[in-house]
C-alpha positions as CSV (number, residue, x, y, z in Angstrom):
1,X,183.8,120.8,211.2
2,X,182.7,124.2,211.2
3,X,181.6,126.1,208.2
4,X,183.6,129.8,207.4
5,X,180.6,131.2,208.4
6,X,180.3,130.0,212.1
7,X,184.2,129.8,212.6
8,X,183.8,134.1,211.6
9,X,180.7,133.8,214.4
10,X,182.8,132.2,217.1
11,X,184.6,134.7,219.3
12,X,188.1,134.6,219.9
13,X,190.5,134.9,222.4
14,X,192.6,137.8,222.3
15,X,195.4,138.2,219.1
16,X,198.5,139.8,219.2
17,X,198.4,143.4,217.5
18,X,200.0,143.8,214.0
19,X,203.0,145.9,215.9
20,X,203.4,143.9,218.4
21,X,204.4,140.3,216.9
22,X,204.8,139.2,220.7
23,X,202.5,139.9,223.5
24,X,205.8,139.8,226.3
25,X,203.8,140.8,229.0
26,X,201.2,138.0,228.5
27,X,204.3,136.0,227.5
28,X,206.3,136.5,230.8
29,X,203.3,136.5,233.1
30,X,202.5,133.0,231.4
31,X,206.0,131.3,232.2
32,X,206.5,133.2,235.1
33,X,203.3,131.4,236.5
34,X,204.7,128.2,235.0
35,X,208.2,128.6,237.0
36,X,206.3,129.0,239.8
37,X,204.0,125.7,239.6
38,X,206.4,123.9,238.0
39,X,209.1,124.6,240.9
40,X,206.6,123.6,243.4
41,X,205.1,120.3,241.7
42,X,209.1,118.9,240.7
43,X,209.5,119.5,245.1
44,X,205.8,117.7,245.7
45,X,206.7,115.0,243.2
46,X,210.1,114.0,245.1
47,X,208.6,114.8,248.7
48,X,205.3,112.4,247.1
49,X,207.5,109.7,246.5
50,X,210.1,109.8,248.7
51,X,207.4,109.4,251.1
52,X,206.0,106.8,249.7
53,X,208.9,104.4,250.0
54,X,209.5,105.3,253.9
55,X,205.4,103.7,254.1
56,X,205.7,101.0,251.6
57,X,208.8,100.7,249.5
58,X,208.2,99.9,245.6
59,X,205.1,98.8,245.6
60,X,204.2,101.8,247.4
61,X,206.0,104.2,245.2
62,X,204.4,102.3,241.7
63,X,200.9,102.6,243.1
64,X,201.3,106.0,243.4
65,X,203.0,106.9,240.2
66,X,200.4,104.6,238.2
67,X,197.6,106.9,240.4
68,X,199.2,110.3,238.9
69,X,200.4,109.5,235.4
70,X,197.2,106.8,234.2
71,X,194.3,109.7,234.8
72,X,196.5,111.8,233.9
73,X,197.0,110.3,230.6
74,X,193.0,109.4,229.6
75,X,192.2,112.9,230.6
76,X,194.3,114.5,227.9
77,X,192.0,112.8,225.4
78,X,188.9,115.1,226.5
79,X,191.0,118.1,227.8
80,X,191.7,119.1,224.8
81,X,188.2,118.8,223.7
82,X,187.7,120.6,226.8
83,X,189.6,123.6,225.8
84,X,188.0,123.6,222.0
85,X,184.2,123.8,223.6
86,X,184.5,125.9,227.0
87,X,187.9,128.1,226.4
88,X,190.9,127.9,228.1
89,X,190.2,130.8,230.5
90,X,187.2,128.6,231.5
91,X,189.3,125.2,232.1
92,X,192.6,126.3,233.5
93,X,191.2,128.9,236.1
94,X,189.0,126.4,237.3
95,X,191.2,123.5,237.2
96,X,194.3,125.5,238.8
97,X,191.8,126.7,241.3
98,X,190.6,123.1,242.7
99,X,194.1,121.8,242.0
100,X,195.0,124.8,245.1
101,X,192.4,123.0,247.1
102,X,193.2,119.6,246.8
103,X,196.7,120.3,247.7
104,X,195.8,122.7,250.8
105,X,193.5,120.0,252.0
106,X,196.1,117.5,251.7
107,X,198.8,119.2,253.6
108,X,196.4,119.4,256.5
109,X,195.6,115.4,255.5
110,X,199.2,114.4,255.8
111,X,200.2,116.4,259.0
112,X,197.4,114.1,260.8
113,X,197.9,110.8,259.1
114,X,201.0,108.7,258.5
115,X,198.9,106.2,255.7
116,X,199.5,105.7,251.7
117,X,196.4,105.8,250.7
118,X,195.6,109.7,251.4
119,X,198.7,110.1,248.8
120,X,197.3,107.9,246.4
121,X,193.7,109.6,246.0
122,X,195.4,113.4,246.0
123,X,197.1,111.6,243.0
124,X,194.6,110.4,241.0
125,X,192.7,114.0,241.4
126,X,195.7,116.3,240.6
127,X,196.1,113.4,237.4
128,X,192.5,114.1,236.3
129,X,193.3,118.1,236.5
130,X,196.3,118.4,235.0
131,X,195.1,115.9,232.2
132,X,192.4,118.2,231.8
133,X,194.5,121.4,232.0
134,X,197.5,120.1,229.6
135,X,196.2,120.7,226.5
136,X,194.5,124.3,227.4
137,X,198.0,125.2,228.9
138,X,199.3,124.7,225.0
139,X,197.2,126.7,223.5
140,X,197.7,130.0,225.3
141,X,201.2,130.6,223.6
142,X,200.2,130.6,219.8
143,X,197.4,133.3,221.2
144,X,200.2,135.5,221.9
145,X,203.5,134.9,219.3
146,X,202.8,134.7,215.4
147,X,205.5,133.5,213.1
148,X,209.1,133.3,213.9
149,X,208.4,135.0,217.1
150,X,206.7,131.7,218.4
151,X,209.6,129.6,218.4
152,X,211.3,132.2,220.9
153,X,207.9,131.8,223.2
154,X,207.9,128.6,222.9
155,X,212.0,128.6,223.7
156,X,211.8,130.6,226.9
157,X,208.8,128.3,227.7
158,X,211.0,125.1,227.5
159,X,213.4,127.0,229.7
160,X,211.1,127.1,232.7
161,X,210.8,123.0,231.8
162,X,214.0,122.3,232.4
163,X,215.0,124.8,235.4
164,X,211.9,123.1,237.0
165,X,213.2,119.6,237.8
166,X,216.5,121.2,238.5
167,X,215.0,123.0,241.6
168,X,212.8,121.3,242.2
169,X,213.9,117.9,242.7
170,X,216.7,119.4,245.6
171,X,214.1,121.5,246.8
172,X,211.6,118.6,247.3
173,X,214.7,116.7,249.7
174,X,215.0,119.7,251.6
175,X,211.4,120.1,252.2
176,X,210.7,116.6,253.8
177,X,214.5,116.8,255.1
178,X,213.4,120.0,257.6
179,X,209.8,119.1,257.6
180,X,207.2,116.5,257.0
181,X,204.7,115.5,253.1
182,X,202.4,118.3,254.5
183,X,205.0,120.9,254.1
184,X,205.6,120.2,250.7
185,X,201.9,120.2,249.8
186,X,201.2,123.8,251.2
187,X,204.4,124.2,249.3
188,X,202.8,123.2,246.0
189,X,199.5,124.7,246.7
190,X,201.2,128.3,247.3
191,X,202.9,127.8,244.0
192,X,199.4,127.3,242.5
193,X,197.9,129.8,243.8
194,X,200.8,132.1,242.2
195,X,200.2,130.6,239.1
196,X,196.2,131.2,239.3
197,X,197.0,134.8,239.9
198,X,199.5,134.9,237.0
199,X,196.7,133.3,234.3
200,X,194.1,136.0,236.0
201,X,196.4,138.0,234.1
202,X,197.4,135.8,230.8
203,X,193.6,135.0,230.6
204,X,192.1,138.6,230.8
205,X,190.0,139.4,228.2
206,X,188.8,135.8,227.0
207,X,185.7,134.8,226.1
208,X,184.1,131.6,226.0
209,X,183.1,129.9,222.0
210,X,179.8,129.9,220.7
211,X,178.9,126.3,221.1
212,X,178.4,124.3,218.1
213,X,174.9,122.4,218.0
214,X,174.9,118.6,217.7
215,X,178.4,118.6,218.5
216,X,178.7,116.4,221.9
217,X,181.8,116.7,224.5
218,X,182.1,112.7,223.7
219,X,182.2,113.3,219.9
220,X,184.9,116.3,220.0
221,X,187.0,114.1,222.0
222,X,188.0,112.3,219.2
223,X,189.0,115.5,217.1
224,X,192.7,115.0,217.7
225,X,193.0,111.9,216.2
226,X,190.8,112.6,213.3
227,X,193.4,115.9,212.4
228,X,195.8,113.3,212.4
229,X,193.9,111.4,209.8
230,X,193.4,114.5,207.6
231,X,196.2,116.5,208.0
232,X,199.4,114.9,207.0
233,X,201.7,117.7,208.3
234,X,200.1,117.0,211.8
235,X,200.4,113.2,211.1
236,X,203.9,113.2,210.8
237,X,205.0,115.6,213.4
238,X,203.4,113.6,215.6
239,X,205.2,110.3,214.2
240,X,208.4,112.5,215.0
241,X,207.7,113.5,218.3
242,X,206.1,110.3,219.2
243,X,209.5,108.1,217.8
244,X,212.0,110.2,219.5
245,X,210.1,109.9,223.0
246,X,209.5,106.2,222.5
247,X,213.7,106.3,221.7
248,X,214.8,108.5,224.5
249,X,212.8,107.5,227.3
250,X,213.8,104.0,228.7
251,X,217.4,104.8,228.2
252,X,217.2,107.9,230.2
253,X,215.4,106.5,232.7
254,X,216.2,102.9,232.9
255,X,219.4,101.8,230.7
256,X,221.5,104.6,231.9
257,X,221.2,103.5,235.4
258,X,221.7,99.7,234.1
259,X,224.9,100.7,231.7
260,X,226.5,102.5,234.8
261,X,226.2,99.5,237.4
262,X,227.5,96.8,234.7
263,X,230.9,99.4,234.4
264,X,231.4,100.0,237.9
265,X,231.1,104.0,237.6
266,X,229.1,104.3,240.8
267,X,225.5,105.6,240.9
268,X,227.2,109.3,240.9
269,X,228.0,109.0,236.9
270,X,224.5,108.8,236.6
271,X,223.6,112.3,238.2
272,X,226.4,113.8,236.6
273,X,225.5,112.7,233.2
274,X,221.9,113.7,233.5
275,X,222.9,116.9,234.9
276,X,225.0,117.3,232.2
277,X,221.9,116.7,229.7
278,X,219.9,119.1,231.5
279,X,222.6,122.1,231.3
280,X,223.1,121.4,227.8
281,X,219.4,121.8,227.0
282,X,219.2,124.9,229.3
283,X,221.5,126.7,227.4
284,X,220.1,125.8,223.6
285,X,217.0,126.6,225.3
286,X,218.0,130.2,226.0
287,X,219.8,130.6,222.8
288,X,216.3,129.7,221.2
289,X,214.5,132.9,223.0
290,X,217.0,134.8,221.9
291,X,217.1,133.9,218.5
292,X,215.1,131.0,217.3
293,X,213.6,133.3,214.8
294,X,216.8,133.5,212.9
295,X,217.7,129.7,212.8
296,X,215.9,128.0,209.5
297,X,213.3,125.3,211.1
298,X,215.0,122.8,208.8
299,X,218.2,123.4,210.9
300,X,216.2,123.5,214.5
301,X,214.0,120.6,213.1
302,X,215.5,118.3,211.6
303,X,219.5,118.9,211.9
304,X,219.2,118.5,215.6
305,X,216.9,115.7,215.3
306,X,219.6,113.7,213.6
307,X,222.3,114.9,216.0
308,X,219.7,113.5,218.6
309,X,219.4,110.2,216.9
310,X,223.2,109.7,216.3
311,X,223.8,111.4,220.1
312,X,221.6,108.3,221.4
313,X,223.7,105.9,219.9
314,X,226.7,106.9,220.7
315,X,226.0,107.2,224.2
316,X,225.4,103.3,224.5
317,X,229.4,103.0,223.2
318,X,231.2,105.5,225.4
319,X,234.0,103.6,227.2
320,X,234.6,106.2,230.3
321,X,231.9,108.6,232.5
322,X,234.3,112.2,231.0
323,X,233.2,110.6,227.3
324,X,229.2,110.0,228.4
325,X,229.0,113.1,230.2
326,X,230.5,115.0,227.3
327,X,228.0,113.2,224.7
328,X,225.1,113.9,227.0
329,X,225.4,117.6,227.3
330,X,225.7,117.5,223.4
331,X,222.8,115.6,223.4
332,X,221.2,118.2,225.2
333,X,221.7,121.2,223.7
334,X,220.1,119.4,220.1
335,X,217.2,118.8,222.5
336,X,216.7,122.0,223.5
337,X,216.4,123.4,220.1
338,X,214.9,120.4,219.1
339,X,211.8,120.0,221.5
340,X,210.3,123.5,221.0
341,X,210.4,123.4,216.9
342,X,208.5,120.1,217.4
343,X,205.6,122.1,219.7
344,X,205.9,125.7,217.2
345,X,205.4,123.0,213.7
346,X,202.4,121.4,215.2
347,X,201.0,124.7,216.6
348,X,201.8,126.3,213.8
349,X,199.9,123.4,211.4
350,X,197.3,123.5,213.8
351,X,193.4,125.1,213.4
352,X,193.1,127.5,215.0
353,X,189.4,126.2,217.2
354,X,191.3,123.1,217.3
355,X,194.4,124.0,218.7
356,X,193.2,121.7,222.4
357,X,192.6,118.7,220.7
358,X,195.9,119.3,218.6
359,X,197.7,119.8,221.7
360,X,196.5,116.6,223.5
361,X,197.6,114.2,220.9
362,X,201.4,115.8,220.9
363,X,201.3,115.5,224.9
364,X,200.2,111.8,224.4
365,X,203.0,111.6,222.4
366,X,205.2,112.6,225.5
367,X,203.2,111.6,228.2
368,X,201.7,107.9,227.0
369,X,205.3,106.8,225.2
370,X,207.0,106.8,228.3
371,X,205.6,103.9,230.0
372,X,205.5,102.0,227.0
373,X,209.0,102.5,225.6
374,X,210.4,101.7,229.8
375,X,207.8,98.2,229.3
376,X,209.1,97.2,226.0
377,X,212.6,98.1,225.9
378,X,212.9,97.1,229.5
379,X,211.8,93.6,228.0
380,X,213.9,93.4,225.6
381,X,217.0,94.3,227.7
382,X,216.9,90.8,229.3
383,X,217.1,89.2,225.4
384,X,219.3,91.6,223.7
385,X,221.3,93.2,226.4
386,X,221.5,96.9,227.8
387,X,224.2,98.3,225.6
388,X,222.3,96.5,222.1
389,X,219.0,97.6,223.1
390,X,220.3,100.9,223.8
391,X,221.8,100.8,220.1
392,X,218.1,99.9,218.7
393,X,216.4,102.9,220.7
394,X,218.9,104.8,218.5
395,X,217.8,103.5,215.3
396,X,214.5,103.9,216.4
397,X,215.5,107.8,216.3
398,X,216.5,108.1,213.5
399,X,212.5,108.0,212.2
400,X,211.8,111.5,213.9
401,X,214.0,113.8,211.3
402,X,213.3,111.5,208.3
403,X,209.3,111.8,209.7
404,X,210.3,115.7,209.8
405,X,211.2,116.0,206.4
406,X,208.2,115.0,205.0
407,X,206.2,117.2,207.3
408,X,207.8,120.0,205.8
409,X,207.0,118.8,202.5
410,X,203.3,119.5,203.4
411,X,202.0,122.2,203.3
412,X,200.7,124.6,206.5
413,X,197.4,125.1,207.3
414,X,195.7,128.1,205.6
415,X,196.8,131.5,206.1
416,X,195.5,133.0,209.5
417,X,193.1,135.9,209.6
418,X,194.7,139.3,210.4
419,X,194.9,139.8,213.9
420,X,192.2,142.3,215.8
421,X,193.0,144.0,218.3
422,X,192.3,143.3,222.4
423,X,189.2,145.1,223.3
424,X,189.5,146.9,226.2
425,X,186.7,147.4,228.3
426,X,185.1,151.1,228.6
427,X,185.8,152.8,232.2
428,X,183.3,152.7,234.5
């Protein structure tokens, strides 16, 4: 850990000014970009898979998914290490920049070959870079939105998340509808070449940390877990974020499908429902940037996450689709409160030259539940039953406000210096 001394030596990235809470032009270049790549990877990801069952069914299609979300996941360990050592400027131009070339190469691949395994290895690459990427990607926002003010960033950033797989999924069906897998990856490496140009921008003005001597990229890998250790107010955020993923994720993804087919609703109940979720969560997510700022974080926090717990179980029990679709969209408009007071806590609680490693452990919380809670709930579905093992990912839940509470009874980390203001380079 560094002492006051070097942490005053180490330069840092740019700070909003003291009249300007909110960098907005930083801020709307930043998600922006992310609309942009996010629009093209939801269309790659469906085009991806889609053409992956026409060459080799589900075996096919679990190959590849393990090849992009297994990298994807060990690399978030060192990327935010990454981030902490080199700066993010450093890591996300040059990861967004290869990411371009990957995905240009690979269209060109996939017009001249009709095989799985091309698809597999652009996989496992674009895994290692956004792995490495993810955690640099989170600390850009606290750079530019103090206070209150981050909770709106951080809002209008979750919007772009959940307009992405809205468009994206129907545009990744159109693409391999009117075209062929290489159209979609020129597609997605257009998108990140928007994006590169947009954190050009974002990214302007950064410079790199002093490195710290004796400190080893292996060693500083490990910094996430050790704040965990040490700071309790982390600790438990991540408990909460990490129990509500574990609760939500198999019975969005593989018990609602499940419940649907043992009522005889058809398989449409199930995109009405989910769209139903993602329009509620749209619209708390735009009443967040807006005013976030003026909703107590107990209320954001901890409210909704008990409206989210009691939503989940309730879902399991609705007797008709009009009574699960209603529930759903409830369910999604906690969420999208809910979600972004999770990421503003932890980034708020967070140090400041460990703000990548603080990062990676909240997206492991995301990224690493899933295929755990789909493996172990999935398991115990064939003992206990859908609808009972649904009711048990709802108790399970209820541990993310009650985990919330006593993060908030800890205190934050120390008060921030006073912001400085961007240097702006003489004229030449």
């Amino acid at each position: 850990m560094d002492t006051p001394a070097q942490q005053a030596e180490q330069p840092q990235a740019p700070r909003p000014q003291a009249s300007a809470p909110v960098q907005w032009g930083r801020v709307g270049s930043l998600v922006g970009g992310q609309a942009a790549v996010q629009l093209g990877s939801f269309a790659l990801l469906i085009a991806m898979n889609w053409t992956a069952v026409e060459l080799g069914g589900t075996r096919a299609v679990t190959l590849l998914m393990l090849a992009a979300t297994v990298p994807r996941a060990i690399m978030l360990i060192f990327g935010g290490a990454v981030a902490d050592t080199l700066g993010p400027r450093f890591v996300l131009l040059r990861t967004t920049a290869a990411r371009v070339v990957l995905l240009a190469v690979g269209a060109v691949v996939t017009a001249t070959s009709q095989q799985l395994w091309p698809l597999v290895v652009i996989a496992l690459i674009e895994g290692v870079l956004l792995g490495l990427a993810g955690p640099a990607s989170g600390v850009l926002l606290p750079m530019f939105a103090r206070g209150d003010q981050l909770a709106r960033a951080n809002s209008l950033y979750a919007m772009v998340l959940r307009v992405a797989p809205i468009l994206g999924a129907p545009a990744g069906a159109f693409l391999i509808t009117v075209g062929e897998l290489w159209l979609a990856m020129a597609a997605g490496a257009v998108t990140g070449a928007i994006w590169l140009g947009c954190l050009l921008h974002v990214t302007h003005g950064f410079v790199r940390p002093k490195p710290e001597p004796g400190v080893s990229l292996v060693k500083r890998s490990g910094d996430g877990f050790r704040l965990l250790a040490r700071n309790p107010r982390l600790r438990w955020m991540f408990i909460a974020a990490l129990c509500l993923d574990l609760a939500f994720s198999w019975p969005a993804e593989v018990a609602l499908p499940l419940l649907v087919s043992e009522r005889g609703w058809g398989v449409a109940a199930v995109g009405i429902v989910l769209a139903a979720f993602s329009v509620g969560a749209l619209g708390s997510s735009a009443v967040g940037a807006a005013m976030a700022h003026r909703i107590p974080m107990f209320v954001r926090l901890v409210v909704t996450g008990v409206g989210l717990a009691a939503g989940i179980l309730v879902m399991a029990l609705m007797p008709s689709v009009a009574s699960l679709t209603a529930v759903a969209a409830g369910v999604g408009l906690l969420s999208g409160l809910n979600g972004p007071a999770i990421v503003t806590l932890y980034q708020q609680s967070a140090p400041e030259d460990r703000m990548g490693a603080a990062m990676s452990t909240l997206s492991l919380a995301g990224i690493g539940t899933a295929p755990i809670s789909i493996a172990v709930f999935s398991s115990l579905s064939l003992v206990l039953g859908v609808q009972t093992t649904w009711l048990l990912c709802g108790a399970i839940a209820f541990v993310s406000p009650l985990a919330a509470v006593i993060a908030l009874r800890h205190p934050a980390r120390a008060e921030e210096p006073a912001p400085v203001e961007i240097p702006v380079p003489a004229a030449v």
